[in-house]
MMTF fields as JSON, N, C-alpha, C and O atoms, coordinates in Angstrom:
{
  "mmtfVersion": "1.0.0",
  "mmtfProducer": "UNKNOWN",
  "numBonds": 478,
  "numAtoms": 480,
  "numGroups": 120,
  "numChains": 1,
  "numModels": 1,
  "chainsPerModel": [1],
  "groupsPerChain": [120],
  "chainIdList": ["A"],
  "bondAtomList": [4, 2, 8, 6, 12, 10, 16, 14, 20, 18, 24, 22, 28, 26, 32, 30, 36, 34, 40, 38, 44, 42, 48, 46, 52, 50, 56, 54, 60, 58, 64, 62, 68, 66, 72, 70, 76, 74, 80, 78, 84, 82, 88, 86, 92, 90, 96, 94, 100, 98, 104, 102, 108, 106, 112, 110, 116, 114, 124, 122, 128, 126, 132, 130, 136, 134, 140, 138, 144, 142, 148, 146, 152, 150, 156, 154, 160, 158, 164, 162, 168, 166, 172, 170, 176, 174, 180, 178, 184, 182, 188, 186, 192, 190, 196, 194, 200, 198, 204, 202, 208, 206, 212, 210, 216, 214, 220, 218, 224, 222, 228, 226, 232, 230, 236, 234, 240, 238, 244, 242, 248, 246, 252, 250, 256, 254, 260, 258, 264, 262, 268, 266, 272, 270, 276, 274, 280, 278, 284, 282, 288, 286, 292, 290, 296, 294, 300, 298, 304, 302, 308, 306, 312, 310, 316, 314, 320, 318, 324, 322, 328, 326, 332, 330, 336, 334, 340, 338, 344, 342, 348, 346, 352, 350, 356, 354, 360, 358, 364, 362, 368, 366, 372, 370, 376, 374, 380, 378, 384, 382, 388, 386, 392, 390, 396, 394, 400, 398, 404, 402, 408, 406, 412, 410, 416, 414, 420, 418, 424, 422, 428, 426, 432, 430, 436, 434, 440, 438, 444, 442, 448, 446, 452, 450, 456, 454, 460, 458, 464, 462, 468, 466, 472, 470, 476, 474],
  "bondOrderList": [1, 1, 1, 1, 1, 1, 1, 1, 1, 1, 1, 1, 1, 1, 1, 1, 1, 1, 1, 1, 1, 1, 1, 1, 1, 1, 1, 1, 1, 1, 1, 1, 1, 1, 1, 1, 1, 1, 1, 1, 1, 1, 1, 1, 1, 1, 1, 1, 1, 1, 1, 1, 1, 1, 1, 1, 1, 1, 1, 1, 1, 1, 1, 1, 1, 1, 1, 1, 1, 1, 1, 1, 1, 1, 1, 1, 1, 1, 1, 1, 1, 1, 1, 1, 1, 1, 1, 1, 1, 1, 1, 1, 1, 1, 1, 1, 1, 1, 1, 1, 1, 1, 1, 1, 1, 1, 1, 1, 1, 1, 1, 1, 1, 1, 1, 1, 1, 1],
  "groupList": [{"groupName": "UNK", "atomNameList": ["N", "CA", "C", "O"], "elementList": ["N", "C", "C", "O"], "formalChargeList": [0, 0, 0, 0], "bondAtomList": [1, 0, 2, 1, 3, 2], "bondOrderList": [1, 1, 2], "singleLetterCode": "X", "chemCompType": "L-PEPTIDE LINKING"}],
  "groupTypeList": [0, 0, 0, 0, 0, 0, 0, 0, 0, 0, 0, 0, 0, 0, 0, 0, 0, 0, 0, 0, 0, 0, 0, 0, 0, 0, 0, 0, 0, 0, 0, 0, 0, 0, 0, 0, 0, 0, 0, 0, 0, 0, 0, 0, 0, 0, 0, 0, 0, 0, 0, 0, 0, 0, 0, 0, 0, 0, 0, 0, 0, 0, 0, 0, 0, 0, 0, 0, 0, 0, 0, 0, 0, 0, 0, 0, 0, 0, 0, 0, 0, 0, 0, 0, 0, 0, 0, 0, 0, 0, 0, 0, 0, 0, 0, 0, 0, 0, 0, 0, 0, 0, 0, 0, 0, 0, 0, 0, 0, 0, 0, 0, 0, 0, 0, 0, 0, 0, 0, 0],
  "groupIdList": [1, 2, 3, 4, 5, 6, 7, 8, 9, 10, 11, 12, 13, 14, 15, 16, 17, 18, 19, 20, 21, 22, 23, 24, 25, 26, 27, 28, 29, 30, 31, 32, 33, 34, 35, 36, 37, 38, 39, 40, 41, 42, 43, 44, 45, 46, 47, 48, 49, 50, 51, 52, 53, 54, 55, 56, 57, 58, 59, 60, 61, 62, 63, 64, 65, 66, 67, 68, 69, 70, 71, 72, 73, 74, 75, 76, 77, 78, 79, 80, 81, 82, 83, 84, 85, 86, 87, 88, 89, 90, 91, 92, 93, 94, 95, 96, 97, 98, 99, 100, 101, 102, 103, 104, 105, 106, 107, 108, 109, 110, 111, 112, 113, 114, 115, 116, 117, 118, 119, 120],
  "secStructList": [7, 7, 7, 7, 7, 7, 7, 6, 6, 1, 7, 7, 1, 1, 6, 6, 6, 2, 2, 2, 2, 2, 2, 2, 2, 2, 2, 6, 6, 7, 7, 2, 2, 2, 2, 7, 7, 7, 1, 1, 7, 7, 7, 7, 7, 7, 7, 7, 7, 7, 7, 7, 7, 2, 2, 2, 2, 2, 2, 2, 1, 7, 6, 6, 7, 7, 7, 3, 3, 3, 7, 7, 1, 1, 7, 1, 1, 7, 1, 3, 3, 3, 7, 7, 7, 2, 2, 2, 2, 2, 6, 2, 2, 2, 2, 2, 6, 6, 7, 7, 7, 1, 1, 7, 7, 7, 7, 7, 7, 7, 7, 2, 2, 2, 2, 2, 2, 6, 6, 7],
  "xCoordList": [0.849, 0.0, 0.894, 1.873, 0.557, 1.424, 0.636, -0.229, 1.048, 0.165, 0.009, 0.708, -1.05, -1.361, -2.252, -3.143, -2.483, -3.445, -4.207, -4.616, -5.278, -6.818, -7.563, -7.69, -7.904, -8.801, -10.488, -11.507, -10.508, -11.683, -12.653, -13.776, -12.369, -13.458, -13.815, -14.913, -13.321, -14.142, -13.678, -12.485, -14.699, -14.623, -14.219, -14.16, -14.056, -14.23, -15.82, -16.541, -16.04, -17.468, -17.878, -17.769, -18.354, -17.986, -19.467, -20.6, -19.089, -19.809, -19.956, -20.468, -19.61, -20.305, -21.329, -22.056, -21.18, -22.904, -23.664, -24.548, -23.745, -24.462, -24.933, -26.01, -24.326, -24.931, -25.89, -26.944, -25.59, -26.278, -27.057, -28.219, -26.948, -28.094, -29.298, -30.455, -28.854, -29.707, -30.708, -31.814, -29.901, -30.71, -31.125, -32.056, -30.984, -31.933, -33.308, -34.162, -33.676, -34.821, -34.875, -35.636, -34.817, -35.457, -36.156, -37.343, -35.36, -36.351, -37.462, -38.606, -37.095, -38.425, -39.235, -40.361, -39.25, -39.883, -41.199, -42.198, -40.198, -40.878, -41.565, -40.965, -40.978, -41.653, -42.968, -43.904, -43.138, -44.169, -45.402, -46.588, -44.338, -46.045, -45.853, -46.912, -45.388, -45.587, -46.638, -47.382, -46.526, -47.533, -48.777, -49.673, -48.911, -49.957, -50.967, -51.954, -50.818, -51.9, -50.968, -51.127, -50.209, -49.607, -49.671, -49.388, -49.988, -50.256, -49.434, -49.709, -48.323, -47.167, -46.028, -45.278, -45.686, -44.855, -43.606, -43.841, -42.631, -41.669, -39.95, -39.547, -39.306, -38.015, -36.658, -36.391, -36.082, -34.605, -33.819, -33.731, -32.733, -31.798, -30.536, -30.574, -29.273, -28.01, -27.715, -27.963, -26.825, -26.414, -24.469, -23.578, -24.467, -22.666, -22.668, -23.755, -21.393, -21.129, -20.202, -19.279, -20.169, -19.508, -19.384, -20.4, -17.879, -18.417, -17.157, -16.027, -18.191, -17.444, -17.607, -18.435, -16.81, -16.784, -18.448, -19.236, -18.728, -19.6, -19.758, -20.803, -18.675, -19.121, -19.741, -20.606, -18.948, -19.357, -20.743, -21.573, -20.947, -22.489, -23.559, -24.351, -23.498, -24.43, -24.282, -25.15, -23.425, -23.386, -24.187, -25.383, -23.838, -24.914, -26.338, -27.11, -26.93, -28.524, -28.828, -28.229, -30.029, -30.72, -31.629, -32.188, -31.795, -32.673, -33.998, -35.093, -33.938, -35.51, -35.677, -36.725, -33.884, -34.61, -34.384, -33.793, -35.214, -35.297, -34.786, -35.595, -33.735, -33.06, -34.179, -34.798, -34.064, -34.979, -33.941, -33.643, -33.049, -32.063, -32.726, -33.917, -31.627, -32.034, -31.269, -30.047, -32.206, -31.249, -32.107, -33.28, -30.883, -30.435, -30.986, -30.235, -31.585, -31.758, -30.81, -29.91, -30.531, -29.257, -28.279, -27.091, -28.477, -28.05, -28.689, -28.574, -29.677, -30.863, -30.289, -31.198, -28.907, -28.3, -27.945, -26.928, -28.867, -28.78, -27.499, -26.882, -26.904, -25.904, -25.581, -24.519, -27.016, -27.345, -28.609, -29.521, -28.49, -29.634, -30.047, -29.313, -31.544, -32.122, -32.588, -33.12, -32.246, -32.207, -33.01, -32.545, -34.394, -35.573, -35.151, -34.458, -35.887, -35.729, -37.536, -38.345, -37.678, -39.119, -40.075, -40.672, -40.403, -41.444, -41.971, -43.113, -40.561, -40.434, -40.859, -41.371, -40.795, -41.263, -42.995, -43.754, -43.299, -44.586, -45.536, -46.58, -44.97, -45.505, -45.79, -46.558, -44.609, -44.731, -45.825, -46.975, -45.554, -46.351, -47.845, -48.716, -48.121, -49.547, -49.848, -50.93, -48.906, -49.195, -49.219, -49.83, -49.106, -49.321, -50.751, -51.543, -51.4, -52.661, -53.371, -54.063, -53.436, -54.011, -54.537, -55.549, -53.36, -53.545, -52.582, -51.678, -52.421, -52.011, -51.538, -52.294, -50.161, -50.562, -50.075, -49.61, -50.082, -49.141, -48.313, -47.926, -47.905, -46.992, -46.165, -46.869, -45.206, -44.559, -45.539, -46.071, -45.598, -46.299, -45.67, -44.968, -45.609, -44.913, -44.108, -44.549, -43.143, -42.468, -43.149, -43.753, -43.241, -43.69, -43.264, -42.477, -43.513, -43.452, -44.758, -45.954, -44.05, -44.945, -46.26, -46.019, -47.231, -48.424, -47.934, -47.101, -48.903, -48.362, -48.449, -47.454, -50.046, -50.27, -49.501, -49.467, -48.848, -47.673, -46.249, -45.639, -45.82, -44.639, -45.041, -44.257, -46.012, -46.096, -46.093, -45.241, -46.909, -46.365, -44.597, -44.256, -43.646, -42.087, -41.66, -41.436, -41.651, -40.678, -41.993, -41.745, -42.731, -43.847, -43.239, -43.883],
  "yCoordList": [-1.172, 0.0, 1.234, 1.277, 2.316, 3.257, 4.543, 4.816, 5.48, 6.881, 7.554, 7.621, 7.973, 9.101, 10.062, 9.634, 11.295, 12.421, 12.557, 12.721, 12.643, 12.818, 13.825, 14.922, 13.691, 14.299, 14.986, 14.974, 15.288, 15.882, 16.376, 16.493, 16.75, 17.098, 15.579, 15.351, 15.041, 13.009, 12.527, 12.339, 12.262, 11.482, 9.643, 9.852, 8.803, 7.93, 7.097, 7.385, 6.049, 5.961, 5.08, 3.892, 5.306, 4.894, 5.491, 5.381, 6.151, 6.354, 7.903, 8.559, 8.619, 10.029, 9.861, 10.685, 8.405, 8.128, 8.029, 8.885, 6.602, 5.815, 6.948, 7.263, 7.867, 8.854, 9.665, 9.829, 10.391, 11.509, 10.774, 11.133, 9.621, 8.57, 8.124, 7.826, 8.152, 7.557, 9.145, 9.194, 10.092, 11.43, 11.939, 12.699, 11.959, 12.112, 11.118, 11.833, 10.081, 8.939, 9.46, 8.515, 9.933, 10.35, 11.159, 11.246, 11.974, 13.854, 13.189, 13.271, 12.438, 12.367, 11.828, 12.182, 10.7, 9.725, 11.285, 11.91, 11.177, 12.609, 13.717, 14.754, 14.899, 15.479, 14.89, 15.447, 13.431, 12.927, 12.806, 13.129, 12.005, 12.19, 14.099, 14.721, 14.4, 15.91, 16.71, 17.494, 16.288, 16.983, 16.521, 17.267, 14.931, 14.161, 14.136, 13.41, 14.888, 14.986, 14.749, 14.951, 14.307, 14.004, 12.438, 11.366, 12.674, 11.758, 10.582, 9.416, 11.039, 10.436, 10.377, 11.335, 9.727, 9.215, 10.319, 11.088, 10.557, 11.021, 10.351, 10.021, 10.316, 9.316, 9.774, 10.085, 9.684, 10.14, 9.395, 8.533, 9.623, 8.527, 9.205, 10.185, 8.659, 9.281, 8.446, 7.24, 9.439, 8.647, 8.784, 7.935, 9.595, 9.97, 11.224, 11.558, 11.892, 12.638, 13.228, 12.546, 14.424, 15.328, 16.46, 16.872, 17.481, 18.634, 19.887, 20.311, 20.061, 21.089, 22.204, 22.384, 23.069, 24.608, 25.285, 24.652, 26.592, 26.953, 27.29, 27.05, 27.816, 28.435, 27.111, 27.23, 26.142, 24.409, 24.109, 23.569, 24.584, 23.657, 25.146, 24.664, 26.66, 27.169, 27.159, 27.904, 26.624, 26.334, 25.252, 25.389, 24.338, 22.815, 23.146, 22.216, 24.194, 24.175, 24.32, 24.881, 23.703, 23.731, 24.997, 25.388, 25.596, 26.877, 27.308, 26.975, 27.831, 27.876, 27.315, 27.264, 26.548, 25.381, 26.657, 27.736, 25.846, 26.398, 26.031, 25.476, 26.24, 26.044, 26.254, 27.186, 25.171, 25.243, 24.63, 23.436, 26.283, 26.242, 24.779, 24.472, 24.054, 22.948, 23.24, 23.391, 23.337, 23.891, 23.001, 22.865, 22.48, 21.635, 21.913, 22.874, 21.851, 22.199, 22.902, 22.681, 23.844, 24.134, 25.131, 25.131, 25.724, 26.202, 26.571, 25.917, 27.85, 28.626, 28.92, 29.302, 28.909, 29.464, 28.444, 28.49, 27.332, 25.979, 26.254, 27.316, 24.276, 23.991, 23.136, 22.689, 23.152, 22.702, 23.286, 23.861, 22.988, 23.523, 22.098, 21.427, 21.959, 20.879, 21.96, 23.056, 21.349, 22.057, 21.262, 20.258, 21.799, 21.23, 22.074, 23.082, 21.204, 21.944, 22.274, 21.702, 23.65, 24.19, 23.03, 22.643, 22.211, 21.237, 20.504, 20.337, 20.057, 18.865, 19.568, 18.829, 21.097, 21.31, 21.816, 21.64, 22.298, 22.501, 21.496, 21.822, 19.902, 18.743, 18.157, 17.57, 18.842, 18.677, 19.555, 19.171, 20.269, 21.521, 21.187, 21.628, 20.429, 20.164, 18.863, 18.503, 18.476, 16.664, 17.701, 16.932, 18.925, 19.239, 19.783, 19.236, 20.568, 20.614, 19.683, 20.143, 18.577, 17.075, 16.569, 15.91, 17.159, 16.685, 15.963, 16.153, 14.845, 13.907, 14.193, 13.921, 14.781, 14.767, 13.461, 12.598, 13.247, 11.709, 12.258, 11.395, 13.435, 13.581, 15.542, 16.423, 15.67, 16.546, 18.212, 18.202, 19.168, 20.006, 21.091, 21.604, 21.769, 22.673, 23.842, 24.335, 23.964, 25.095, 26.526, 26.859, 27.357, 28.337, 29.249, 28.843, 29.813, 30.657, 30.045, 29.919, 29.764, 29.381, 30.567, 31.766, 30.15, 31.454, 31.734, 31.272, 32.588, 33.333, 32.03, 31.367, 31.477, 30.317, 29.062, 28.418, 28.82, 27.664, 28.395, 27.686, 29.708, 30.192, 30.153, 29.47, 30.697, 30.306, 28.764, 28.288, 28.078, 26.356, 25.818, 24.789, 26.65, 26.528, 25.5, 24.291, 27.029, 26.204, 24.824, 24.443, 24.478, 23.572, 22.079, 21.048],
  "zCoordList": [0.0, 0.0, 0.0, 0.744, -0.879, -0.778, -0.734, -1.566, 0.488, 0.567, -0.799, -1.81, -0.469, -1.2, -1.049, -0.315, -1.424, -1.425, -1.488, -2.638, -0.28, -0.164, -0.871, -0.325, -1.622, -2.679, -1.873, -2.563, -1.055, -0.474, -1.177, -0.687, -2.45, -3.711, -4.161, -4.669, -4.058, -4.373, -3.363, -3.122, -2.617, -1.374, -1.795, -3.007, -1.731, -1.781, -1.343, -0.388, -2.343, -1.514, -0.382, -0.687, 0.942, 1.793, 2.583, 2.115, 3.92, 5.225, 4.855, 5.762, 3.707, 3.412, 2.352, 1.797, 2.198, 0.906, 1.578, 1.567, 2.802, 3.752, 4.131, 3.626, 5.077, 5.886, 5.379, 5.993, 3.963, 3.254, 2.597, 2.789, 1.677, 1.541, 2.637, 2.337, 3.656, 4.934, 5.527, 6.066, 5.2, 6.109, 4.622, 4.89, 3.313, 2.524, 2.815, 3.339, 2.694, 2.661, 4.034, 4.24, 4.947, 6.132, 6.012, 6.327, 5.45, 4.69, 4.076, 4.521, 2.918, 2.26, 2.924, 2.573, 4.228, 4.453, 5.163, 4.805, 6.352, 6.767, 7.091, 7.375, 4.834, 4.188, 4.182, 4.755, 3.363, 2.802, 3.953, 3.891, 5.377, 6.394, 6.737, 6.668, 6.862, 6.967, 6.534, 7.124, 5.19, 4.123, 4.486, 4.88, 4.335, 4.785, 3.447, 3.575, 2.11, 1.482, -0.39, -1.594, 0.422, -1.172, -1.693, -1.157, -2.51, -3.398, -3.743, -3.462, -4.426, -4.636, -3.586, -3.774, -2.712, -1.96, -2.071, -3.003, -1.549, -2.029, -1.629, -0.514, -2.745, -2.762, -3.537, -4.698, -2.569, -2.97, -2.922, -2.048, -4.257, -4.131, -4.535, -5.278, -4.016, -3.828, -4.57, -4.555, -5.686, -7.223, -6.787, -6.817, -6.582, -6.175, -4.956, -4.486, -4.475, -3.626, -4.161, -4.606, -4.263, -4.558, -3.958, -3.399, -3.864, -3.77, -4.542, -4.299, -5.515, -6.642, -6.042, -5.149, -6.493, -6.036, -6.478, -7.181, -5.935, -5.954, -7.665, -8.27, -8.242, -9.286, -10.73, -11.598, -10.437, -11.258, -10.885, -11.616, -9.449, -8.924, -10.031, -10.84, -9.977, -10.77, -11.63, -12.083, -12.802, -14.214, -14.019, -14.276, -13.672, -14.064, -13.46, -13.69, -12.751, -12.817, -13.875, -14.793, -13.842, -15.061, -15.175, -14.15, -16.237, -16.711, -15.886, -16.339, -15.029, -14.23, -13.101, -12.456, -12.626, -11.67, -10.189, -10.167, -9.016, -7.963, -6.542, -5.797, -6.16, -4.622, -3.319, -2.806, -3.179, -1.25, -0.413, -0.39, 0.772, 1.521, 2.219, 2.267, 2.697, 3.868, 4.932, 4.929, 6.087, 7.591, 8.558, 8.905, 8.796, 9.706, 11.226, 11.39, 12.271, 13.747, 13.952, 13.142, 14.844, 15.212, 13.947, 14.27, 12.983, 11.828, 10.903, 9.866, 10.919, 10.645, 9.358, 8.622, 8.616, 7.974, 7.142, 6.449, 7.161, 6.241, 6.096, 6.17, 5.705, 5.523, 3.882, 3.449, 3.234, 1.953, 1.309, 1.904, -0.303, -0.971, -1.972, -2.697, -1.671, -3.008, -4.023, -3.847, -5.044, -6.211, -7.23, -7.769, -7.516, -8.288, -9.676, -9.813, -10.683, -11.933, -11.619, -10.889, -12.698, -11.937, -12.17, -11.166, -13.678, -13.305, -12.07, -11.642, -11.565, -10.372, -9.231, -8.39, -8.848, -8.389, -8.438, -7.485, -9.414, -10.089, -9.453, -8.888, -9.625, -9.602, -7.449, -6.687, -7.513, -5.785, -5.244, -5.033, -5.124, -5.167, -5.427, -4.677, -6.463, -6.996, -5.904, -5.441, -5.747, -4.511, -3.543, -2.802, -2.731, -1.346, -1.766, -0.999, -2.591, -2.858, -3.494, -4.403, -3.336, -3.345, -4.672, -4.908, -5.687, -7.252, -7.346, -6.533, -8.397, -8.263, -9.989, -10.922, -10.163, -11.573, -12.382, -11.637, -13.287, -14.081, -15.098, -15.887, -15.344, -15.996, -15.529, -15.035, -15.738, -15.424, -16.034, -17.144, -15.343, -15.855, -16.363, -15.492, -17.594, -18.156, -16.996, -15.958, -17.495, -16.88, -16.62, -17.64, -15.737, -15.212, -14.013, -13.157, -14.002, -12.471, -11.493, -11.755, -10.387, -9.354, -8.976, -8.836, -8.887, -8.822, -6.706, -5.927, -6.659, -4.735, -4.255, -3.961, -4.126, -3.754, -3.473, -2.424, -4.687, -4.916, -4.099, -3.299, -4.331, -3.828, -2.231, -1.571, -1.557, -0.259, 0.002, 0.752, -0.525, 0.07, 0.033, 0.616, -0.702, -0.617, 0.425, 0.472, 1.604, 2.663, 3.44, 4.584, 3.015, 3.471, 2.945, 3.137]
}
């Protein structure tokens, strides 16, 4: 075995997937009884771990999509952001007002209504 240089921008995959894999499916589990009126279940799945500099992570949003800070107990000043492209959220949004849609709904601006259910 011979040392070498920890790369902290690629973790190896290990106990920083498990963990952030395990407290994502908590959120959703959660969110979903939270809401209590959604339709569609909600499920997350951790594909890789990464962490690129800030300016790499706002090139790769996608056109329209929308950040909801995530803060943690204890750290009002969130310590992460989920990042919906606007449909996906459109579609959530429509499962907390108890529509159930079956296919993704055109891109838009959220109406007041939908922008107040956000942090919900």
């Amino acid at each position: 075995m011979t040392p070498a240089e920890y790369d902290f921008r690629k973790p190896p995959p290990g106990d920083v997937e498990r963990n952030v894999s395990a407290w994502l499916a908590l959120a959703a589990r959660r969110a979903t009884e939270a809401a209590g009126g959604l339709k569609s279940p909600l499920a997350l799945d951790l594909a890789k771990v990464e962490s690129p500099s800030a300016a790499k992570l706002l090139a790769g949003f996608p056109e329209g999509a929308v950040g909801v800070p995530l803060a943690p107990p204890g750290d009002p000043a969130g310590g992460a952001m989920l990042v919906f492209p606007n449909p996906v959220l459109l579609a959530l949004l429509s499962g907390l007002m108890g529509e159930a849609p079956t296919a993704l709904p055109a891109g838009r601006e959220p109406t007041p209504l939908e922008a107040s259910l956000i942090p919900h």
